[in-house]
MIKE-232557 format. One line per 3 residues: for each residue x, y, z of N, C-alpha, C. Coordinates in steps of 0.2 Angstrom, whole numbers. Example, Ala and Ser with C-alpha at 12.3 -4.5 7.8 and 13.67 -1.06 7.14 Angstrom:
66:-28:39:62:-22:39:66:-16:39  64:-11:35:68:-5:36:64:0:39 .
REM end
This chain:
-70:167:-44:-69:160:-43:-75:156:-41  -77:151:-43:-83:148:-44:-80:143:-35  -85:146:-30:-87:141:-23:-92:137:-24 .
-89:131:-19:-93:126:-18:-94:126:-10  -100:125:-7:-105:128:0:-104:119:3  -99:116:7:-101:109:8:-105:110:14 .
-109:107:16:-114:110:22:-115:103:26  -113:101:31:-114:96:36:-119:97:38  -126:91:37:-131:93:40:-135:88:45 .
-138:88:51:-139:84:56:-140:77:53  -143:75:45:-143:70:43:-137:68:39  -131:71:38:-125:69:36:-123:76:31 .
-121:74:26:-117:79:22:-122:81:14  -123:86:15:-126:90:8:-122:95:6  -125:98:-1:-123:105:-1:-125:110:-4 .
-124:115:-4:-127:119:-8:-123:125:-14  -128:126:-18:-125:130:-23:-122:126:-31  -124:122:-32:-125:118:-36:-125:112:-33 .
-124:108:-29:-124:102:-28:-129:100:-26  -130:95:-21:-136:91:-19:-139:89:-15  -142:97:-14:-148:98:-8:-157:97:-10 .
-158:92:-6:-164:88:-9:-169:98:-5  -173:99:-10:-177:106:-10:-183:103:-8  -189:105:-2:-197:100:-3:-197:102:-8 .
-205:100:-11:-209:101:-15:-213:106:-15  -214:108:-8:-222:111:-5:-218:117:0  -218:125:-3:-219:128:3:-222:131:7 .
-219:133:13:-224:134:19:-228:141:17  -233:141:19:-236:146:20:-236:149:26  -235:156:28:-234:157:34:-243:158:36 .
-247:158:34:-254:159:34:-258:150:37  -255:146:35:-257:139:38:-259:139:43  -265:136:47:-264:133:53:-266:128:55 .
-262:127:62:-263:120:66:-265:120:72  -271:118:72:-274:116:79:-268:113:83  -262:110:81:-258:108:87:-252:114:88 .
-254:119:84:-247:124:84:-248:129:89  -244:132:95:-249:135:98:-242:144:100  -237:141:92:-234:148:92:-230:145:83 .
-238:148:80:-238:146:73:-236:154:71  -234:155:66:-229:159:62:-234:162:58  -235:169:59:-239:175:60:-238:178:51 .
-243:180:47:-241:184:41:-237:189:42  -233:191:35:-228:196:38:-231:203:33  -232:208:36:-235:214:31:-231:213:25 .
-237:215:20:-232:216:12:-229:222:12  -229:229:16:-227:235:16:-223:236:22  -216:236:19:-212:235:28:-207:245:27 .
-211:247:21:-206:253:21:-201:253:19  -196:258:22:-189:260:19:-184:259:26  -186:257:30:-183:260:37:-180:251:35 .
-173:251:37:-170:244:36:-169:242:41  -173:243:46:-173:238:53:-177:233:51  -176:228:51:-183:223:52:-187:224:53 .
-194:223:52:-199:222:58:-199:217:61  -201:219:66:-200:215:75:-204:207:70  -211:207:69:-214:202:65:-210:199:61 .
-206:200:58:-202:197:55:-196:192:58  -191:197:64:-190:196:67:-191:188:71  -199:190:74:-200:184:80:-203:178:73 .
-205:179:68:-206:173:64:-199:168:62  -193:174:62:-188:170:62:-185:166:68  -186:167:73:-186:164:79:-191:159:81 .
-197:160:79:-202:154:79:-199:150:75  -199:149:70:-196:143:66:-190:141:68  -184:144:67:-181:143:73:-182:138:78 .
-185:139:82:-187:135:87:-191:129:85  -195:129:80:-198:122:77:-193:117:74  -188:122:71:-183:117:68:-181:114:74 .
-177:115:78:-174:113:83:-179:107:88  -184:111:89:-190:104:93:-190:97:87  -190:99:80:-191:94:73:-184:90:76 .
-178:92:77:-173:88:74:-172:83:81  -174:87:88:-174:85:94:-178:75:93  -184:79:93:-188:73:90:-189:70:85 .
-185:67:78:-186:65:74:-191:65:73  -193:73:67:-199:73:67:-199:75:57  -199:73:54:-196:74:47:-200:79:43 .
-209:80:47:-211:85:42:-212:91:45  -212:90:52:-210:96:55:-203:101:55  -200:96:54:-191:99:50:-194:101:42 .
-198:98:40:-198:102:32:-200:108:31  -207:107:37:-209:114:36:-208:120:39  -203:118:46:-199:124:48:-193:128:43 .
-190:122:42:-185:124:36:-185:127:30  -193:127:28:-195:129:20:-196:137:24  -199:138:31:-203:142:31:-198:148:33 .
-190:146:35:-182:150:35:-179:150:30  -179:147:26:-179:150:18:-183:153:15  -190:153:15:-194:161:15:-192:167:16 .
-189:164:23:-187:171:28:-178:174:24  -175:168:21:-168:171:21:-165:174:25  -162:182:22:-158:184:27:-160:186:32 .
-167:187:31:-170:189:37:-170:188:45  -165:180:42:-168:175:48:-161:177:51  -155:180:50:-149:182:51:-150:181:58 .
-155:186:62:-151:190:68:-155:184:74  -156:178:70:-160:173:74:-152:168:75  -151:167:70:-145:162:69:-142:166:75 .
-138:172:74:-132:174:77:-135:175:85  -140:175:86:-141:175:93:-140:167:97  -141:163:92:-141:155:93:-133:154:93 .
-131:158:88:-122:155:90:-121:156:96  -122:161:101:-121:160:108:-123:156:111  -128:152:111:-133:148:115:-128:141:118 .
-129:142:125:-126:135:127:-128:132:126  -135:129:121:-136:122:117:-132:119:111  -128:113:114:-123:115:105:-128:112:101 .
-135:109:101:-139:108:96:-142:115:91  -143:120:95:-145:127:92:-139:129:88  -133:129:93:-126:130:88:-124:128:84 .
-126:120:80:-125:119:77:-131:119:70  -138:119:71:-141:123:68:-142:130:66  -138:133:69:-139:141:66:-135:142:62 .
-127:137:63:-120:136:59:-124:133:51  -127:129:53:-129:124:46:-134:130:42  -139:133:46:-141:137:43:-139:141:38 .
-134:145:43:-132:153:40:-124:151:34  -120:145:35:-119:143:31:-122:144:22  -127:142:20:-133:142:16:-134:147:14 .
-135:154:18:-135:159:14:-129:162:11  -124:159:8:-118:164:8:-112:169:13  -110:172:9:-105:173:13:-109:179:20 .
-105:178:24:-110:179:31:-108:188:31  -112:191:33:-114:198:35:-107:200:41  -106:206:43:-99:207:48:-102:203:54 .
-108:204:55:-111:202:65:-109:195:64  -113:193:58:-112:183:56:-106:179:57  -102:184:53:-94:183:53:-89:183:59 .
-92:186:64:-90:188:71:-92:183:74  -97:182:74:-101:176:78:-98:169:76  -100:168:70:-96:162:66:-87:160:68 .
-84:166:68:-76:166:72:-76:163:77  -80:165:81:-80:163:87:-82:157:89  -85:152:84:-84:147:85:-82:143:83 .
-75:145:79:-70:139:79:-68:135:81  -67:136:88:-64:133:92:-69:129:98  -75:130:94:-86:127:97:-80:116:99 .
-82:115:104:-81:109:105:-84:104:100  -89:107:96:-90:101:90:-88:102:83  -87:96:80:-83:97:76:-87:101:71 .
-93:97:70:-98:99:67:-97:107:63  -97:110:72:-99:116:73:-94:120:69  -88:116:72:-82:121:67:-81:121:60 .
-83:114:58:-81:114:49:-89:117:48  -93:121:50:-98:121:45:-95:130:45  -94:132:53:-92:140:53:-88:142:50 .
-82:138:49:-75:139:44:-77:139:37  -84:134:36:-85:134:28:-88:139:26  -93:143:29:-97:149:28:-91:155:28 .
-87:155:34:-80:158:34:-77:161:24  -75:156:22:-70:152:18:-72:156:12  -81:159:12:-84:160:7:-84:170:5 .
-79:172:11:-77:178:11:-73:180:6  -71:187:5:-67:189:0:-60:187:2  -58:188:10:-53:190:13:-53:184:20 .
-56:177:20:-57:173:24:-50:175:30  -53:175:36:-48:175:41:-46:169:41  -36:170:44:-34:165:44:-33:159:51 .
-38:161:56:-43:157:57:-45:150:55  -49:153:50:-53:148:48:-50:144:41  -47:146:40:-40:142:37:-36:138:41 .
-34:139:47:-32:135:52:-35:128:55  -41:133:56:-47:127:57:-48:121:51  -49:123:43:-51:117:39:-46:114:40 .
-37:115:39:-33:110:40:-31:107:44  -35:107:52:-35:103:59:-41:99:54  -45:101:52:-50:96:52:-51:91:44 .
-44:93:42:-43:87:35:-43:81:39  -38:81:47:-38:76:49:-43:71:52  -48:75:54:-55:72:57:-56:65:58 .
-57:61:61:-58:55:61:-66:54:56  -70:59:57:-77:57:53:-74:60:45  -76:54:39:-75:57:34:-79:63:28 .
-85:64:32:-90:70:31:-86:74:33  -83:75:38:-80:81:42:-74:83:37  -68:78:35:-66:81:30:-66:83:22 .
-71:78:22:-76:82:14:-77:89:13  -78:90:18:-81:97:21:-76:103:21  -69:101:23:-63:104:25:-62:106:18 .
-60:101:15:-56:101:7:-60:104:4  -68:102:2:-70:109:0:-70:113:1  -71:117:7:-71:124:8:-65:129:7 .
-58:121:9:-50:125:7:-52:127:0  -53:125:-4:-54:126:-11:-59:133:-12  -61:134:-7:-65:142:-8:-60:147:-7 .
-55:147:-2:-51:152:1:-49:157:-4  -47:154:-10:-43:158:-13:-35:156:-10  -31:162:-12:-25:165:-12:-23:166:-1 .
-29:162:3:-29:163:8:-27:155:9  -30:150:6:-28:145:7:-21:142:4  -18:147:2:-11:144:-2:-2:141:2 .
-5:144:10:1:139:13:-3:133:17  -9:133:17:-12:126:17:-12:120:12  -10:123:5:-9:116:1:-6:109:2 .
-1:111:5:2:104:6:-4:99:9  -7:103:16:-11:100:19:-18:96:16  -20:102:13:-25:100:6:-23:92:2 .
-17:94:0:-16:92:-4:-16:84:-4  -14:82:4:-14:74:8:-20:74:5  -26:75:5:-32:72:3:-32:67:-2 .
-28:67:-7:-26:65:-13:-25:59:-9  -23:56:-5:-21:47:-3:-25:46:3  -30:50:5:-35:49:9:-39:42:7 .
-41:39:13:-44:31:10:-52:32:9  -54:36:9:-62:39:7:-61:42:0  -66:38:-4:-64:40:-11:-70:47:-11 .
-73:50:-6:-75:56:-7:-72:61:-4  -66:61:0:-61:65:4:-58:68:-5  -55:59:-8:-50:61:-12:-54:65:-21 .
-60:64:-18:-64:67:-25:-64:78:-22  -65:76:-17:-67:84:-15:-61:87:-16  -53:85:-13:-47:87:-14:-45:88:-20 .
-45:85:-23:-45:84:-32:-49:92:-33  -57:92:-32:-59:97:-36:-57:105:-31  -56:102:-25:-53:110:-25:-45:112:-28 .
-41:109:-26:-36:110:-28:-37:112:-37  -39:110:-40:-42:112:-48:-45:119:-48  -49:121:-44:-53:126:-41:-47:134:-39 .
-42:131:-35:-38:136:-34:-32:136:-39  -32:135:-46:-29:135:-50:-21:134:-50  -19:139:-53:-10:139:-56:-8:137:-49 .
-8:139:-42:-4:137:-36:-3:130:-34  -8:126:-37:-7:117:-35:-6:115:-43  -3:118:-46:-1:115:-51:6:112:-51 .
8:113:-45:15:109:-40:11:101:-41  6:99:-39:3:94:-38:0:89:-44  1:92:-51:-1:92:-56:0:80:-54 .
6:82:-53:9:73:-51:5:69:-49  5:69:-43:-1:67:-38:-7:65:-41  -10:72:-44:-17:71:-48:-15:66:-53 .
-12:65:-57:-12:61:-61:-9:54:-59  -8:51:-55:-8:47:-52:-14:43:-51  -19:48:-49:-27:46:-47:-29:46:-53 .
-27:47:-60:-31:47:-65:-34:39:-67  -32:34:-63:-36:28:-65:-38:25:-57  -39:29:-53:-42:29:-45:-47:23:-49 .
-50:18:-44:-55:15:-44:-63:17:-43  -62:21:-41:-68:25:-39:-69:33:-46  -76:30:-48:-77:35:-54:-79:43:-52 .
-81:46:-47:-80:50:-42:-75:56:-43  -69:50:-41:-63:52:-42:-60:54:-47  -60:49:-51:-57:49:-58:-60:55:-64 .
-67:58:-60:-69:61:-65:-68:70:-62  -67:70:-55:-65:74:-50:-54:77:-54  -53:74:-53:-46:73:-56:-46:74:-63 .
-50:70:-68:-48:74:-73:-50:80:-76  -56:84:-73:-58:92:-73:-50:95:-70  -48:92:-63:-44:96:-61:-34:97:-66 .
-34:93:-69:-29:91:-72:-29:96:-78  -35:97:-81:-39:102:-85:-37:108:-83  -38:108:-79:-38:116:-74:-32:118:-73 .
-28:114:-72:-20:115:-71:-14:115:-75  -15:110:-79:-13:108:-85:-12:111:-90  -10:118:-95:-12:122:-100:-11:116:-106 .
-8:113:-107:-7:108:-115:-13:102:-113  -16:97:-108:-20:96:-108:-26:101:-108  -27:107:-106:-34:110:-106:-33:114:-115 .
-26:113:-116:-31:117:-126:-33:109:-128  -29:103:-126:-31:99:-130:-38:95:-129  -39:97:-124:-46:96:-121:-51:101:-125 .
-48:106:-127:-54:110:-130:-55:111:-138  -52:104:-141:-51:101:-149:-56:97:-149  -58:92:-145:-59:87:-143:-66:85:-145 .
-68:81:-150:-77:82:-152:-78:76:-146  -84:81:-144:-90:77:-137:-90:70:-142  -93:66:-138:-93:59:-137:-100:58:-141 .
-103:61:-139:-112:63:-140:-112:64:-149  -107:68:-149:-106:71:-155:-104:65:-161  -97:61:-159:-97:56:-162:-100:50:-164 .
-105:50:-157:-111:43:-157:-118:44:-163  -118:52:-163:-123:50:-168:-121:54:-176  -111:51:-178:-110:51:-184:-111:47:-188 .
-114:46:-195:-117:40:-198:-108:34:-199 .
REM end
């Protein structure tokens, strides 16, 4: 089943995995330095062995950035957030055992940083998955739809975190519910007594609530084919988003529109018939 990663990030809503996370240009070298840096990020040997401990060096370079990012976002600080951020994507998973010690952290800025993080990487590791549980029920919202979305991207999502996405369809912010409705769409076979919940999205007054709803539901196949209705209701939505979110999913769900959809000469094709 094809996931989509929706990822709430300090500066609103991205995503990742095919969608649209602006990448820098330029990255860090851990070798740079900065006369104002006075716990810059140390080269990591290119021989780390066979032994599948981390190196400690690895380790605290994931914790130094870490902590850069967090001072960047504190102080609106735009290029010190890029090059921390370029410099935890170097690291990857490496940077794991950084995040899961910040999901404890009484700062809910680091908690919500290490969620938006570890998010990103995919589906989280057991320690991640423990730690990410635990805060579902983090006093910010943020914190929960990002841990639930990272959740959602399991084989076997705890139902938990299926709990959590459809408390947060409701959300008053409408990034918070974008977010939900995506990630119901990752669940699988986990999310199938949530549909109905899901499914409200469809008459949500955010035409990106109702776009994201539309694609997961499509996303989870033959079981919201109950909804086939609805969808097609939306099929002349004002919002092009929508309309073009709906008609994949209609596709998706529909076996006589999906052959007939697959007759059909591209448009491209026609325009350049003599």
């Amino acid at each position: 089943m094809v996931r989509v990663l929706a990822i709430l990030s300090v500066v609103g809503l991205f995503s990742v995995g095919g969608c649209s996370r602006t990448v820098p240009q330029e990255s860090l070298q851990t070798e740079t330095q900065s006369p104002a840096e006075s716990s810059s990020l140390r080269p990591v040997p290119s021989e780390t062995g066979a032994d599948p401990v981390l190196p400690q060096i690895v380790v605290d370079n994931g914790a130094i950035a870490f902590a850069q990012l967090l001072t960047a976002a504190r102080e609106n600080q735009p290029q010190a957030w890029t090059e921390a951020d370029q410099a935890l994507q170097k690291l990857g998973s490496a940077a794991v055992p950084t995040y899961v010690t910040a999901l404890r952290s009484d700062d809910p800025m680091a908690r919500e940083m290490a969620v938006m993080m570890l998010v990103q990487l995919g589906p989280p590791n057991e320690e991640a998955a423990a730690g990410l549980t635990g805060l579902l029920a983090d006093p910010s919202a943020f914190v929960r739809v990002n841990a639930a979305a990272a959740l959602s991207t399991l084989e076997t999502p705890p139902p938990e975190a299926i709990e959590t996405l459809t408390a947060l369809m409701n959300d008053d912010d409408e990034t918070i519910r974008v977010a939900a409705a995506t990630s119901l769409g990752n669940a699988g076979k986990a999310a199938e007594h949530a549909l109905s919940d899901l499914a409200r999205g469809l008459t949500d007054p955010a035409a990106a609530v109702r776009s994201a709803t539309a694609a997961s539901l499509g996303r989870l196949g033959e079981v919201s084919a109950r909804y086939l209705p609805a969808l097609k209701r939306l099929a002349d939505d004002e919002d092009e988003t929508v309309r073009t979110a709906v008609a994949l999913a209609i596709k998706q769900l529909d076996p006589s529109t999906r052959n007939a959809a697959d007759t059909t000469v591209p448009a491209s094709a026609t325009d350049s018939a003599p």
